[in-house]
C-alpha positions in Angstrom: 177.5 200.5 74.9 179.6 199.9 78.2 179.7 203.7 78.8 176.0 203.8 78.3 175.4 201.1 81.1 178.0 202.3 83.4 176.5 206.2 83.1 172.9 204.6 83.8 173.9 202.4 86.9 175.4 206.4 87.8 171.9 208.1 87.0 170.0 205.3 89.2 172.2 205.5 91.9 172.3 209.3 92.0 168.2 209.2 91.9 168.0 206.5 94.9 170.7 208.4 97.3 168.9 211.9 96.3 165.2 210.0 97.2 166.7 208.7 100.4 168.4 212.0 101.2 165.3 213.8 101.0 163.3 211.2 102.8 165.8 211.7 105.9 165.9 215.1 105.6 161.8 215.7 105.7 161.2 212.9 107.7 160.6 212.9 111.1 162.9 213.2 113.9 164.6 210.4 115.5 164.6 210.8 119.6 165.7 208.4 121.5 163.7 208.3 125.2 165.6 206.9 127.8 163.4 203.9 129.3 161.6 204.5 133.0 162.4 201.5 134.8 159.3 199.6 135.6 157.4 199.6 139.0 155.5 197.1 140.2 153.3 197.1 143.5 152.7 193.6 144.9 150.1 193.0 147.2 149.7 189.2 149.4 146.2 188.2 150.6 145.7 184.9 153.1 142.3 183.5 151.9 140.6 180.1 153.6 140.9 177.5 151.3 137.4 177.1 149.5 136.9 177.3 145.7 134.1 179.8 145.9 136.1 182.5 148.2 139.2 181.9 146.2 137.5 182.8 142.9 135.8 185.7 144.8 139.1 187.1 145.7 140.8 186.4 142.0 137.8 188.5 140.3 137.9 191.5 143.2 141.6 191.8 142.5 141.7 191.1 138.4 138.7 193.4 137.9 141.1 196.1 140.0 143.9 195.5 137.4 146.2 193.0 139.5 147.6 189.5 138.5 148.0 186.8 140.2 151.7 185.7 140.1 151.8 183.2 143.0 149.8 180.7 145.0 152.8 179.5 148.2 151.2 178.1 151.2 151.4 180.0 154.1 150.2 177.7 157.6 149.6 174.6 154.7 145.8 175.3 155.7 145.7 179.0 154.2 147.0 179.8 150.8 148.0 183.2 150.2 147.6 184.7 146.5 150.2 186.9 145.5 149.5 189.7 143.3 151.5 192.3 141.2 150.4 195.4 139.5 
């Protein structure tokens, strides 16, 4: 009975490292790409400090594909939006 159990723990684990070895072996590839650093282009723009041109300016720039990362003061009168792409 014990020589029965031991031979079909053998059987199932010959079966599962055969299935795995044939799932390596036919599976795909593994390649490992090496990572391009990322770029980023950043862009300031000085805009007056009303709500309407402000928005203007947000949607002109998020339509184009940039975000808006930063809103520093430049002269305290004239905020500057800081994009990045």
């Amino acid at each position: 009975m014990l020589t029965i159990r031991i031979s079909m723990a053998w059987i199932i684990a010959t079966l599962s490292l055969g299935a795995l070895g044939i799932v390596l072996f036919l599976g795909q590839p593994f390649t490992v790409k090496a990572q391009e650093p990322k770029r980023f282009q950043y862009r300031i723009v000085e805009v007056l400090p009303d709500t309407q041109n402000m928005q203007t300016k947000l949607n002109e720039y998020g339509a184009s594909g940039w975000e808006l990362v930063a809103v520093p003061m430049g002269s305290m009168t004239e905020p500057r939006l800081i994009f990045k792409k």
